[in-house]
Legacy VTK file of the C-alpha trace (Angstrom):
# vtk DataFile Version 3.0
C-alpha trace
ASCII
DATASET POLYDATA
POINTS 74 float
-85.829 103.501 50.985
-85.097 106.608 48.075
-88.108 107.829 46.268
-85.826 107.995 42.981
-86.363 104.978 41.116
-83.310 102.409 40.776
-82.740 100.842 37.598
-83.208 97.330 37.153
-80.330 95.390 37.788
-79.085 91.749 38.106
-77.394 90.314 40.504
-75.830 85.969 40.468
-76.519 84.005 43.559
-74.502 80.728 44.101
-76.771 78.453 46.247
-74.994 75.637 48.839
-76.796 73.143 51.077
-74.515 73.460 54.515
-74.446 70.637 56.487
-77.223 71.344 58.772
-79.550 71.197 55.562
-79.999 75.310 55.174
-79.171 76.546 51.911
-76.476 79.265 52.010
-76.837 81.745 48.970
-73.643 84.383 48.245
-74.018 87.015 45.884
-70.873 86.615 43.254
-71.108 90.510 42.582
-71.370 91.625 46.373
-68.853 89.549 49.060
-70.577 90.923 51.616
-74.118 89.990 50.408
-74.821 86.231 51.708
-77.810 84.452 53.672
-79.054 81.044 54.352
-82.590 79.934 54.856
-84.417 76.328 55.184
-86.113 76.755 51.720
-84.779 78.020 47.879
-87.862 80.495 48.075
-87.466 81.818 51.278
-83.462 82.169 50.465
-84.460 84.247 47.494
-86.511 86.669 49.430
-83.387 86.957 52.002
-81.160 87.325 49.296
-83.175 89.867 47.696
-83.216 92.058 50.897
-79.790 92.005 51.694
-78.949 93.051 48.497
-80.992 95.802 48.550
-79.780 96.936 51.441
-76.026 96.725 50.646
-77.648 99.029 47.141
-78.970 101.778 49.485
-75.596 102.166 51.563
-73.416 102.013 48.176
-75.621 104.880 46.887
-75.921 106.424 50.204
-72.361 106.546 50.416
-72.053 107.520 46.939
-74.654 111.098 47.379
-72.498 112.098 50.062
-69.108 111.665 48.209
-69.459 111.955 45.275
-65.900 111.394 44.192
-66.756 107.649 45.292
-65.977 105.680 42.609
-68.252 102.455 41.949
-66.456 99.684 40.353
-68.207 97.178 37.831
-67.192 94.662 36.647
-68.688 92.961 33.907
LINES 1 75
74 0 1 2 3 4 5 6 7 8 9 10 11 12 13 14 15 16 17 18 19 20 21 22 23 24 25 26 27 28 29 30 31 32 33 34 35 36 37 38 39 40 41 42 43 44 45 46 47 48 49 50 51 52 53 54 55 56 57 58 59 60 61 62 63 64 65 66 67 68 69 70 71 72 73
């Protein structure tokens, strides 16, 4: 993980029960961000991570190209 400090930022999760009973979270800002896990709580820690992650290679990405653009939408 950077030691530069990220700013705070929010991200919308749309949470489905599948039907094998996991709950299946997709982040509506990040396609590729998505999880499932047997409990809501646990699903937000997964979600959380995978997000994160999916953060560090955009800015990765972005310090070694600089010219990468970063599109939000808001």
């Amino acid at each position: 993980m950077s030691s530069m400090t990220r700013p705070h930022r929010r991200f919308h999760v749309s949470i489905e029960k599948d039907e094998a009973g996991l709950y299946v979270g997709r982040c509506k800002e990040l396609p590729n961000a998505f999880t499932q896990a047997r409990s809501i709580p646990e699903l937000k820690e997964r979600m959380a991570e995978v997000i994160s992650l999916i953060m560090e290679d955009i800015e990765e990405e972005h310090s070694k190209n600089p010219k990468t653009i970063i599109e939000v939408v808001v």
